[in-house]
C-alpha positions as CSV (number, residue, x, y, z in Angstrom):
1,X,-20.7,-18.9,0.6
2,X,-20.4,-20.7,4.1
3,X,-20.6,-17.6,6.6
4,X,-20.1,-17.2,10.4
5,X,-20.3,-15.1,13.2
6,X,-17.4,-14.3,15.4
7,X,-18.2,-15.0,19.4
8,X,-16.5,-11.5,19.8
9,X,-19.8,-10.0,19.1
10,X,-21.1,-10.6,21.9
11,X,-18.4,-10.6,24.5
12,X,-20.6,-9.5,26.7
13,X,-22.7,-12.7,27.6
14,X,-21.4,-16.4,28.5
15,X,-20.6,-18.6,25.9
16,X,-23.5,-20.3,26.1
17,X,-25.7,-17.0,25.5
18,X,-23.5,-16.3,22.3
19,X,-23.9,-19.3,20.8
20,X,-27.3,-19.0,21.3
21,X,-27.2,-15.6,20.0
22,X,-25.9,-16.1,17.1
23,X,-28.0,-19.4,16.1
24,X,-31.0,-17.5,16.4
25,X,-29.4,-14.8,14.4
26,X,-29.8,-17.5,11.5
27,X,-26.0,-18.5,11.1
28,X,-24.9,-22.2,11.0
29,X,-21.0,-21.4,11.4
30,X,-19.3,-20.2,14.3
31,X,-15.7,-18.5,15.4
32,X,-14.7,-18.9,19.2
33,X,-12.1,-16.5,20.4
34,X,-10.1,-16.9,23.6
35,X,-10.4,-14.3,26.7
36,X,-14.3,-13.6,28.2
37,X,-15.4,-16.8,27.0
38,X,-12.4,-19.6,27.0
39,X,-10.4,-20.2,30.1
40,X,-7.1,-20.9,28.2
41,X,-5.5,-22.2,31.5
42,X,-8.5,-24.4,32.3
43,X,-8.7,-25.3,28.4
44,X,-5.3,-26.5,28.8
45,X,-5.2,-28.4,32.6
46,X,-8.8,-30.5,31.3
47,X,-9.1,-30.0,27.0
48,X,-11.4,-32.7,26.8
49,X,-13.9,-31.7,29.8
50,X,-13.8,-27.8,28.5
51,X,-14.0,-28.7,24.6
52,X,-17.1,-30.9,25.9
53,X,-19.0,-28.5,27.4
54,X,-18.8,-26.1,24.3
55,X,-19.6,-29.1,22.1
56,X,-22.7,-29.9,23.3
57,X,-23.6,-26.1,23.9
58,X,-22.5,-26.3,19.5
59,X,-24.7,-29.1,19.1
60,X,-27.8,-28.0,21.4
61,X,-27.5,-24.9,18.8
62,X,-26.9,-26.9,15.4
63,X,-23.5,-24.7,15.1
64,X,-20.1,-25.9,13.5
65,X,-17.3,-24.0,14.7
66,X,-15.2,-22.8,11.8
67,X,-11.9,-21.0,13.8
68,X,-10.3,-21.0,17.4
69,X,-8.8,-17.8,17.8
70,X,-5.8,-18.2,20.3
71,X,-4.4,-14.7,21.1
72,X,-1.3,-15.5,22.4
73,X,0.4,-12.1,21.2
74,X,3.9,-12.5,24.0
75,X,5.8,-15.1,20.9
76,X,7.9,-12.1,20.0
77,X,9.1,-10.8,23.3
78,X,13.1,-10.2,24.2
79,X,11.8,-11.9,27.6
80,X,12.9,-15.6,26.6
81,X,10.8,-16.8,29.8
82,X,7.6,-15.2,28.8
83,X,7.8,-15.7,25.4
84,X,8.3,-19.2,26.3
85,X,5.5,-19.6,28.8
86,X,3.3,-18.1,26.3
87,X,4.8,-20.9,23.4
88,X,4.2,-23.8,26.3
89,X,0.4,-22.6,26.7
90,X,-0.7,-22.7,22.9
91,X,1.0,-26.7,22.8
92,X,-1.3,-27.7,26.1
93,X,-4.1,-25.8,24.3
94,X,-3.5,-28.1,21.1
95,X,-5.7,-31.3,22.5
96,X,-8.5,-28.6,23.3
97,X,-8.7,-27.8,20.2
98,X,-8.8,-31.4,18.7
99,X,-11.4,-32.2,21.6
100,X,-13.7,-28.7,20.1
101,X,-13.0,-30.3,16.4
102,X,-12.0,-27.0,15.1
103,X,-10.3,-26.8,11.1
104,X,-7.7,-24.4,12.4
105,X,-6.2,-21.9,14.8
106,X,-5.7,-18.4,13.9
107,X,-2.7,-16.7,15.8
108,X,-1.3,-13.4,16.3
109,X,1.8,-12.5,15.0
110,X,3.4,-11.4,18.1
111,X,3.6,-7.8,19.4
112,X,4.9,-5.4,17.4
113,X,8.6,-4.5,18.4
114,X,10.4,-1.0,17.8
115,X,12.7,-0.9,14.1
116,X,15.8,-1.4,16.4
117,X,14.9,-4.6,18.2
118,X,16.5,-6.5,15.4
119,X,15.7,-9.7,16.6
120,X,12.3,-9.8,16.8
121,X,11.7,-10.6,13.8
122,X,13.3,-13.9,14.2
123,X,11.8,-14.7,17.7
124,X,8.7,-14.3,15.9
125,X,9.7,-16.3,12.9
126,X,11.5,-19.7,15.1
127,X,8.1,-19.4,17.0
128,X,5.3,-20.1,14.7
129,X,7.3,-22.4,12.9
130,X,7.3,-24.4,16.2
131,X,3.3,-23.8,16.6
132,X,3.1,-24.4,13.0
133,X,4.7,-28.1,13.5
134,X,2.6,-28.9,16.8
135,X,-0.4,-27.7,14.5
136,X,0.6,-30.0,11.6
137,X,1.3,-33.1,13.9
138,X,-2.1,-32.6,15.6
139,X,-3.6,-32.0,12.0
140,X,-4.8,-28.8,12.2
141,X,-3.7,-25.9,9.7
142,X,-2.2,-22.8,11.6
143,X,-2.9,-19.0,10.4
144,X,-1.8,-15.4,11.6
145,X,-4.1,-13.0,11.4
146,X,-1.8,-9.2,10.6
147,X,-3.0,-6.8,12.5
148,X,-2.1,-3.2,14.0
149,X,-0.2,-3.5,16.5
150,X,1.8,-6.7,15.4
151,X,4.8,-8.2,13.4
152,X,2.9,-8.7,10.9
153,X,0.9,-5.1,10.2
154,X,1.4,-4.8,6.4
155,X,1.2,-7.5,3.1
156,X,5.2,-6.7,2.8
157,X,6.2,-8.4,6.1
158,X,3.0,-10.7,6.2
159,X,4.1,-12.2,3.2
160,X,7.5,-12.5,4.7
161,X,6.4,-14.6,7.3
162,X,4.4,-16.5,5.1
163,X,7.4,-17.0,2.9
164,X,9.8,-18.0,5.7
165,X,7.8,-20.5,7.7
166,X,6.3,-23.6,6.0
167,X,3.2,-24.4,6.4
168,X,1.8,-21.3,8.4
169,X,-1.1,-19.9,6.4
170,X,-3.4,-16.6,6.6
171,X,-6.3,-15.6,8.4
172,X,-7.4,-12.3,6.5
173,X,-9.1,-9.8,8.6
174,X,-10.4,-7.2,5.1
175,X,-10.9,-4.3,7.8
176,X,-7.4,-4.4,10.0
177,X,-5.8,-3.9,6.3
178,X,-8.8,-1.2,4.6
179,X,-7.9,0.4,8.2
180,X,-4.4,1.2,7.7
181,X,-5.7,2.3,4.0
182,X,-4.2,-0.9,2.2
183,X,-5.8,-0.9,-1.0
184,X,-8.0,-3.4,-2.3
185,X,-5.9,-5.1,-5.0
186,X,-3.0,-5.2,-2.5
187,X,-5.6,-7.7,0.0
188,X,-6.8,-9.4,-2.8
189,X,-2.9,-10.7,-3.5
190,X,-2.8,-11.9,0.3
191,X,-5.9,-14.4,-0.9
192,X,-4.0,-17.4,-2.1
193,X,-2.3,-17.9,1.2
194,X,-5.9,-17.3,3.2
195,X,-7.0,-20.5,5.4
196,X,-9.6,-18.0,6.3
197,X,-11.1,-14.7,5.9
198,X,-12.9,-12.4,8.0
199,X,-14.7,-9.1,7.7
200,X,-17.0,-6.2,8.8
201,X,-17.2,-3.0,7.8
202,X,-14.5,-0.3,8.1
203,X,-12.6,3.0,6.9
204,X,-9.4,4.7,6.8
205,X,-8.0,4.8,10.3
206,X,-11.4,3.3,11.6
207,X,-10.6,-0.5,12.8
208,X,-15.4,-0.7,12.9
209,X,-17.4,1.4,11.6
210,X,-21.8,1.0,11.2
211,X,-22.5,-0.6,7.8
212,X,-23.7,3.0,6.2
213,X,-19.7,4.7,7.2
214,X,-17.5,1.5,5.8
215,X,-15.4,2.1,3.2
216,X,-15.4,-1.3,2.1
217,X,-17.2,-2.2,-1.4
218,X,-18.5,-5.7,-0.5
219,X,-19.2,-6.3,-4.2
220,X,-15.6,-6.0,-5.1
221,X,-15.2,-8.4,-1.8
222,X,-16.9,-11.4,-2.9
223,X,-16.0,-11.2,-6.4
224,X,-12.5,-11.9,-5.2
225,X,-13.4,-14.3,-3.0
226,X,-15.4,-16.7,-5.7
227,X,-12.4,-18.5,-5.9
228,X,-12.0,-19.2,-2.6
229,X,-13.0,-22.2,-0.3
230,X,-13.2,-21.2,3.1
231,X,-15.8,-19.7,5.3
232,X,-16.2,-16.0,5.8
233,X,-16.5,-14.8,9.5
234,X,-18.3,-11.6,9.9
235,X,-16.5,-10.3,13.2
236,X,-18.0,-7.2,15.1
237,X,-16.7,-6.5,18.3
238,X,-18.8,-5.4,21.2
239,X,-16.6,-2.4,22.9
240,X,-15.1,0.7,21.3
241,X,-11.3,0.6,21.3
242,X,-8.3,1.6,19.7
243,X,-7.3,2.4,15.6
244,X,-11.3,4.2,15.5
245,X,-12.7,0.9,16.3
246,X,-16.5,2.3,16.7
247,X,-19.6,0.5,19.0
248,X,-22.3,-0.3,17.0
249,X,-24.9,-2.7,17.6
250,X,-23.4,-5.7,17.1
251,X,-26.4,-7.9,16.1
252,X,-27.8,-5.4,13.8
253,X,-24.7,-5.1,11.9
254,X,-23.5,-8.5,11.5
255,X,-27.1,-10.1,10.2
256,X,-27.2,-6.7,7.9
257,X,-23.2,-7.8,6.5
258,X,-24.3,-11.3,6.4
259,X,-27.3,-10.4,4.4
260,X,-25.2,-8.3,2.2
261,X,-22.6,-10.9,1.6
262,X,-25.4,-13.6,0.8
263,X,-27.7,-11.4,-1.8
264,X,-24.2,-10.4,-3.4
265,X,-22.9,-14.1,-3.9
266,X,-25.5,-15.2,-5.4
267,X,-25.9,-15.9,-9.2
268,X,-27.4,-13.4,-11.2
């Protein structure tokens, strides 16, 4: 099982410092997520300069990046200028993100919109199958991640949008689902579609919890995921937030998952 660490961990400290971080941590794979430590407008004036710099900070730390979170959550707003500019910014960030020599991008699926805004379901869909097609003509594959929060919250309507625009693929975050109490056989349907999967530990209306309080029966996890290609991220988050997303130390707890993940997977 290939397994990374997300840069989210440690949002906290410059790139640099993370990657560095997490190599001494012990892992070989790596997830970068936009905000403290890509500037997406910079990314996007100079891709090749920026993706540069992070490549040689990957290669000074023998790290391969496995995902380039983009969170570019405005795709689904009424507000056809914003929801445009925010469109526009992900197809400037598309040579970054050939330059880094990512395998993928992993998107949100816009903001969630009230039941009554009946179009924003279709905003949504007409935009990632635009992102989807800059992605495929850049060759890179394209993934939503369904979060809280979003259009896509549930399997139902993730699967919807999975259904209704070619080519768009999954980015399975296990806790944002165990969160909203999804149950375990209803994830484990969402698995054909994953590009990739990521995971920490989590409970019932608790988005992070400390290894000991998840909910989550990592067993159970990587049986389901033997038939399945990709890399695993492990992705703690440094700050408390909202949906019961706990602080915990977030190098304790990812090498702890990580270990757990690697003993588990291996043959008996």
């Amino acid at each position: 099982m290939k397994i990374a660490c997300h840069t989210w961990a440690f949002n906290d400290l410059t790139l640099p410092e993370a990657l560095g971080t997490i190599a001494r941590m012990g892992f070989r794979y790596v997830d970068i997520g936009s905000g403290a430590h890509i500037n997406a407008q910079r990314a996007a004036t100079d891709p090749r300069k920026e993706a540069s710099e992070i490549r040689a900070d990957l290669e000074a730390f023998n790290l391969d990046i496995s995902d380039l979170y983009l969170m570019l959550p405005r795709i689904s707003l009424a507000d056809e200028e914003r929801r445009r500019k925010e469109i526009d910014l992900y197809k400037a960030l598309i040579p970054f993100a050939q330059a880094l020599g990512t395998p993928g991008i992993t998107l949100s699926p816009g903001l969630a919109h009230p039941a009554e805004d009946t179009t924003a379901y279709e905003r949504t869909r007409d935009a990632l199958r635009e992102m989807v097609d800059w992605g495929k003509q850049a060759g890179l594959r394209i993934s939503i991640e369904p979060h809280m929060d979003s259009m896509a919250q549930k399997p139902d309507i993730t699967q919807q949008l999975l259904k209704d625009v070619e080519g768009l693929a999954l980015t399975l975050d296990w806790g944002a689902l165990v969160c909203q109490n999804v149950a375990h056989d209803e994830i484990v349907k969402l698995l054909p579609k994953a590009r990739h999967v990521q995971i920490r530990q989590a409970a019932r209306a608790q988005l992070q919890t400390p290894f000991e309080r998840g909910r989550i029966d990592m067993p159970k996890v990587v049986e389901a995921l033997r038939d399945y290609n990709g890399v695993v991220c492990v992705k703690y988050m440094k700050v408390p937030g909202p949906h019961g997303l706990l602080e915990v130390n977030t190098v304790r707890e990812s090498v702890r998952l990580r270990d757990v993940l690697r003993a588990t997977a291996q043959p008996a």
